[in-house]
C-alpha positions in Angstrom: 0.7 -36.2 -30.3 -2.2 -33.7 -30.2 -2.2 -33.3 -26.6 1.6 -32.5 -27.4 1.1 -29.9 -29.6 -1.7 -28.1 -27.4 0.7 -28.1 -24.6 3.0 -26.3 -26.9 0.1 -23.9 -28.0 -1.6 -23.0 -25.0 1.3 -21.0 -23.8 1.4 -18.7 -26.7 -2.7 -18.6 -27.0 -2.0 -17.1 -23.5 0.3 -14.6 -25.0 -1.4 -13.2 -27.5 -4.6 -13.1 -25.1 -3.1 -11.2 -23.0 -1.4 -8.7 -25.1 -4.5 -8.1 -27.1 -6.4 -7.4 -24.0 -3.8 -5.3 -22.8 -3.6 -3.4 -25.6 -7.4 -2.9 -25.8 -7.6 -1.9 -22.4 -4.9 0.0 -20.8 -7.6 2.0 -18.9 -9.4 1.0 -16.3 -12.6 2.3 -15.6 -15.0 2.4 -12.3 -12.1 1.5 -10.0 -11.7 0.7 -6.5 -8.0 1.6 -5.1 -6.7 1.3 -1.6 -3.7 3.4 -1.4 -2.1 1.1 1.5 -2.1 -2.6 2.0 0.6 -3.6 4.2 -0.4 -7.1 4.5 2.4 -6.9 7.8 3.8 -10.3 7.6 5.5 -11.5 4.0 5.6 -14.9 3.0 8.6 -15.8 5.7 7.6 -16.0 9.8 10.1 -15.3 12.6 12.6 -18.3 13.2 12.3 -18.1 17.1 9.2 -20.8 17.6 6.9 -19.1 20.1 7.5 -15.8 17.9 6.4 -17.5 15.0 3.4 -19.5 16.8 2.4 -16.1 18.0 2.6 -14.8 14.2 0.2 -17.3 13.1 -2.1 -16.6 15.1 -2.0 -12.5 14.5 -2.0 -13.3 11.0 -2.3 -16.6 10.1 -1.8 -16.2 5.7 1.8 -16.2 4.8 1.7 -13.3 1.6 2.3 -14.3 -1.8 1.1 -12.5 -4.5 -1.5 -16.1 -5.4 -2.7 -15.3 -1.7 -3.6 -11.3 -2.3 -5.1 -12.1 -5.7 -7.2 -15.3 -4.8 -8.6 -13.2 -1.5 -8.9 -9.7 -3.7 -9.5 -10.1 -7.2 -13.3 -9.9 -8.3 -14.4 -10.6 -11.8 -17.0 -8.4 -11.5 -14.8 -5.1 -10.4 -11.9 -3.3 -11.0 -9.4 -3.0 -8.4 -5.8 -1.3 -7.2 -4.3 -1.9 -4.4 -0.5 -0.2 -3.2 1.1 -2.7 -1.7 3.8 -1.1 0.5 7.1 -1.5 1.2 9.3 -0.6 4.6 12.7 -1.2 5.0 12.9 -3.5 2.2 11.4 -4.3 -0.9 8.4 -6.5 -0.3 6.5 -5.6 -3.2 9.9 -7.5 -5.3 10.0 -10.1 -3.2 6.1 -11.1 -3.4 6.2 -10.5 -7.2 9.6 -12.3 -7.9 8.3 -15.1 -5.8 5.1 -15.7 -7.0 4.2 -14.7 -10.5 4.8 -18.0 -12.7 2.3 -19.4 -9.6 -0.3 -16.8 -10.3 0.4 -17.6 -14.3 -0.8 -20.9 -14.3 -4.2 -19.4 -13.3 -4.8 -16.0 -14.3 -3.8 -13.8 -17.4 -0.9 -11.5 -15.7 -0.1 -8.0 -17.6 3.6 -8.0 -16.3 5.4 -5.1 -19.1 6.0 -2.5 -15.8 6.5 -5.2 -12.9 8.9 -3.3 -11.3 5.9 -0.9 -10.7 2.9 -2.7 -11.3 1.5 -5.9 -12.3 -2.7 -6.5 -13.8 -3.9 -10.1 -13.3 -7.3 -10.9 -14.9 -9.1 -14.2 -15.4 -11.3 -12.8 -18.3 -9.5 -9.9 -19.3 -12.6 -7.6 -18.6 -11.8 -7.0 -15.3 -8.7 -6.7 -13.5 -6.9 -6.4 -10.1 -3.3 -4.4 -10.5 -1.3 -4.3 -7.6 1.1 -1.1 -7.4 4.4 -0.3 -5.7 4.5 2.1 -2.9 6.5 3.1 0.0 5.9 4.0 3.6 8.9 6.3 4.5 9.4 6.4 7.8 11.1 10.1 8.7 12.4 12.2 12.1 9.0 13.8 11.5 6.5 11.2 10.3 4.9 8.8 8.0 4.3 9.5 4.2 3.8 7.3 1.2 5.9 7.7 -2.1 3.8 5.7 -4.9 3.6 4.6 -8.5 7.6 4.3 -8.8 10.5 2.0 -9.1 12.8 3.5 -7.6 14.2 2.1 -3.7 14.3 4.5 -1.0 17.7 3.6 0.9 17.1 2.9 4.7 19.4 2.4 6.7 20.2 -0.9 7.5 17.8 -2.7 10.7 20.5 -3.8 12.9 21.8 -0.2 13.3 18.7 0.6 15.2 16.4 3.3 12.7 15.1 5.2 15.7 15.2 8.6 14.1 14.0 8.2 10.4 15.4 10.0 7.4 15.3 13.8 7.3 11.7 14.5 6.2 12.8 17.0 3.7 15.3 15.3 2.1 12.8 12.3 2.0 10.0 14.7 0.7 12.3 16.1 -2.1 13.6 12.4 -3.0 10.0 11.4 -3.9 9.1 14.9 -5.3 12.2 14.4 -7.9 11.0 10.6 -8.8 7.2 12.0 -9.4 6.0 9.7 -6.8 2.5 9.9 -5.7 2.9 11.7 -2.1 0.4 11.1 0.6 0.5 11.7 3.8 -0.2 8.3 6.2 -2.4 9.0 9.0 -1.4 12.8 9.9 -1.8 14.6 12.8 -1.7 12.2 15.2 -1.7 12.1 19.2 -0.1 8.5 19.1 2.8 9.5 20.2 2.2 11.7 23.1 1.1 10.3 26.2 -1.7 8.4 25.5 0.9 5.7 24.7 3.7 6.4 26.3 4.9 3.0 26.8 4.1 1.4 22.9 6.0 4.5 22.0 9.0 3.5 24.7 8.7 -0.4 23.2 9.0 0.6 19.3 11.7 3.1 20.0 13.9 0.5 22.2 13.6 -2.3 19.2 14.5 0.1 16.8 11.2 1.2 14.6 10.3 5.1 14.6 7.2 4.1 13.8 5.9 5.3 17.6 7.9 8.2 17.7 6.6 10.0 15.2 3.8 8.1 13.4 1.9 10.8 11.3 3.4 14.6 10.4 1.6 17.4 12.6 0.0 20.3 11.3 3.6 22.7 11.0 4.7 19.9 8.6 1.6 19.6 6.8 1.2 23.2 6.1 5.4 24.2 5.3 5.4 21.1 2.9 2.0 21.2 1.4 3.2 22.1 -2.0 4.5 18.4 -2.1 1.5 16.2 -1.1 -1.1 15.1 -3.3 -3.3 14.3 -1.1 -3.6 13.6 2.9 -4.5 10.7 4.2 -7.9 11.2 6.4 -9.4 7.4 7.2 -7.2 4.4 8.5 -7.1 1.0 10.4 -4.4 3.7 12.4 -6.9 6.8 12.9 -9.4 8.2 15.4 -12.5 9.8 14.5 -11.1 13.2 16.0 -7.7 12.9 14.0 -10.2 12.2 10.9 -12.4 15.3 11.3 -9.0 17.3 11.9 -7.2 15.9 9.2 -10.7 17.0 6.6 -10.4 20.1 7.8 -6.7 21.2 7.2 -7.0 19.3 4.1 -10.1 21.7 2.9 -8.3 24.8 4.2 -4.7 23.9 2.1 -6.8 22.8 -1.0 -5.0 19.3 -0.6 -7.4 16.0 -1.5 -8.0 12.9 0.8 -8.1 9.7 0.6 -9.1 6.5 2.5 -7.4 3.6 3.0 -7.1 0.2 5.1 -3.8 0.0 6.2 -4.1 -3.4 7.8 -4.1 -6.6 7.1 -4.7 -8.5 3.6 -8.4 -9.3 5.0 -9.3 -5.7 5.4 -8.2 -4.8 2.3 -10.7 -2.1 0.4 -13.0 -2.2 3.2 -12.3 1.4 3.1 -11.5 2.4 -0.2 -11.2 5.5 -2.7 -13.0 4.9 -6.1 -12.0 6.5 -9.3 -14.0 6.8 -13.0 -10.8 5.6 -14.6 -6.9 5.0 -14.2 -4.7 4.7 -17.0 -2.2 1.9 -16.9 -0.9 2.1 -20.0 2.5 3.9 -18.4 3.9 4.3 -15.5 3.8 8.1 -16.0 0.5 7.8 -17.0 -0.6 5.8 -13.7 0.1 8.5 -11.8 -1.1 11.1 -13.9 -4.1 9.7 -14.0 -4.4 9.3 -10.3 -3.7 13.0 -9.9 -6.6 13.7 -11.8 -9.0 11.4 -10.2 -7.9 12.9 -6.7 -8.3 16.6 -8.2 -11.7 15.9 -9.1 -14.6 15.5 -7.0 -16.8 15.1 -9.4 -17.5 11.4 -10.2 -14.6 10.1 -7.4 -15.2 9.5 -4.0 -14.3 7.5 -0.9 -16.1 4.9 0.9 -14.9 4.6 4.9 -15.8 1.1 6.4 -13.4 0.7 9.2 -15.5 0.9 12.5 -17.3 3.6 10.9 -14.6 6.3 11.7 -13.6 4.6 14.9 -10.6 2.2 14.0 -11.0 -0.9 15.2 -9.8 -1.8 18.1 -8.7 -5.7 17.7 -7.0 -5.2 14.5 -5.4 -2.1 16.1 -4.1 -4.8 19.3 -2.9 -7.2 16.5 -0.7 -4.4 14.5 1.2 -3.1 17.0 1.5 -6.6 18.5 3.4 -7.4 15.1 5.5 -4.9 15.1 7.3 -5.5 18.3 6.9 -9.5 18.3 8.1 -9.3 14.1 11.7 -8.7 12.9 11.3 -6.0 10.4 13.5 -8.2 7.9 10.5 -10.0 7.1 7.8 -7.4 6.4 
């Protein structure tokens, strides 16, 4: 009878732990944020059997959202992580999945979860993992962030070679107050130093080749929009960095750093703020925006090959892009 009634208890003690901790400490402070964590597999490999042996060995961790918490939560820190979404809606998908898993184990803050979600196992210290999108456009990569609203794609079998109109992208995101940054800008990718990854990603239908990060013209006729520009990433060169720095300091626009690989490299590079405010979804991002506008007290730490990116894990991500079937990313 009495382990009865604690089973019945427990539950609710959970409950009201959680909401008084919450509503105690909608503000993070001293935090570590990665802006992009693509994590490029989800939970579901390819159904052809030497695509999917292949998989494993790229990337052996199928993602759920008890996977990226056990490997990136610290009780020690606070941490953010934008987990981001292509064609479809991963960061759902791993959150719908996986949450009453990641229950049974950790206190889970779950009042925006089509936006964010905190998970905590002393309530001191927390992990939140935020929704963002990488939108592909005719011109380039960007990232819309801190929203719930789904940027339509068009469907994968119709081949998505040429990407959305960037300014009709740019203006979508601008309307839903998304945090804008710009993913690895100003890059040679594309030109002929890889002229036959570029050919491969065009023919099986992913602009990502084409046009991976918006040149300088871009950059500078849409600057009003950004609110900050990507200058460190798993997917940039120490000359693209130092170029990227430069425009950025001559247009007034902050950087960031981020990993933009796989779950493993996750905050390796990182961007660290005095606080964020999750108390809102409006107030995540306005928060953000003040972190980024102020030096002072925020900075970034860049880990990846020390400026170089690396050049295994830059093998492995393009290998998963043409051996992976979009659907499941």
């Amino acid at each position: 009878m009495k382990s009865m009634i604690w089973e019945i208890l427990l539950p609710q003690r959970k409950i009201y732990k959680l909401i008084l901790y919450v509503s105690l400490m909608p503000i993070l402070k001293n935090v570590k944020v990665d802006f992009q964590v693509t994590g490029w597999c989800s939970e579901q490999p390819p159904k052809n059997k030497l695509k999917k042996l292949i998989v494993e060995q790229l990337e052996r961790t199928p993602k759920t959202i008890k996977q990226i918490t056990d490997t990136l939560y610290d009780i020690d820190e606070n941490r953010v992580i934008f987990l981001t979404d292509y064609y479809n809606q991963k960061y759902k998908r791993v959150v719908s999945e996986g949450l009453k898993e990641v229950e049974r184990k950790y206190l889970v803050d779950s009042s925006h979860s089509d936006t964010f979600i905190g998970i905590s196992k002393n309530g001191k210290n927390w992990l939140y993992i935020v929704r963002g999108i990488e939108i592909m456009t005719d011109q380039g990569h960007f990232l819309a962030a801190g929203i719930s609203d789904q940027f339509l794609f068009k469907p994968i079998h119709t081949k998505y070679k040429g990407g959305p109109n960037l300014r009709r992208a740019l203006t979508w995101a601008k309307e839903k107050d998304a945090l804008i940054i710009a993913s690895h800008p100003l890059s040679e990718y594309h030109k002929w130093k890889s002229p036959i990854v570029s050919g491969l990603l065009y023919i099986v239908g992913d602009p990502s080749g084409m046009h991976l990060g918006l040149d300088e013209l871009n950059i500078r006729k849409y600057a009003d929009f950004f609110d900050a520009l990507e200058k460190h990433s798993l997917s940039m060169s120490l000359k693209q960095r130092l170029k990227v720095e430069a425009l950025a300091q001559e247009l007034h626009i902050p950087t960031v750093v981020n990993t933009d690989g796989t779950l493993d490299l996750a905050l390796t590079s990182y961007n660290f703020f005095r606080e964020i405010d999750f108390s809102s979804r409006e107030r995540l991002r306005q928060s953000v925006r003040e972190g980024l506008k102020h030096e002072r007290g925020n900075y970034s730490i860049c880990k990846i090959g020390n400026g170089n990116s690396n050049l295994l894990e830059k093998i492995k991500h393009i290998a998963i892009n043409l051996i992976h079937n979009r659907e499941y990313y």
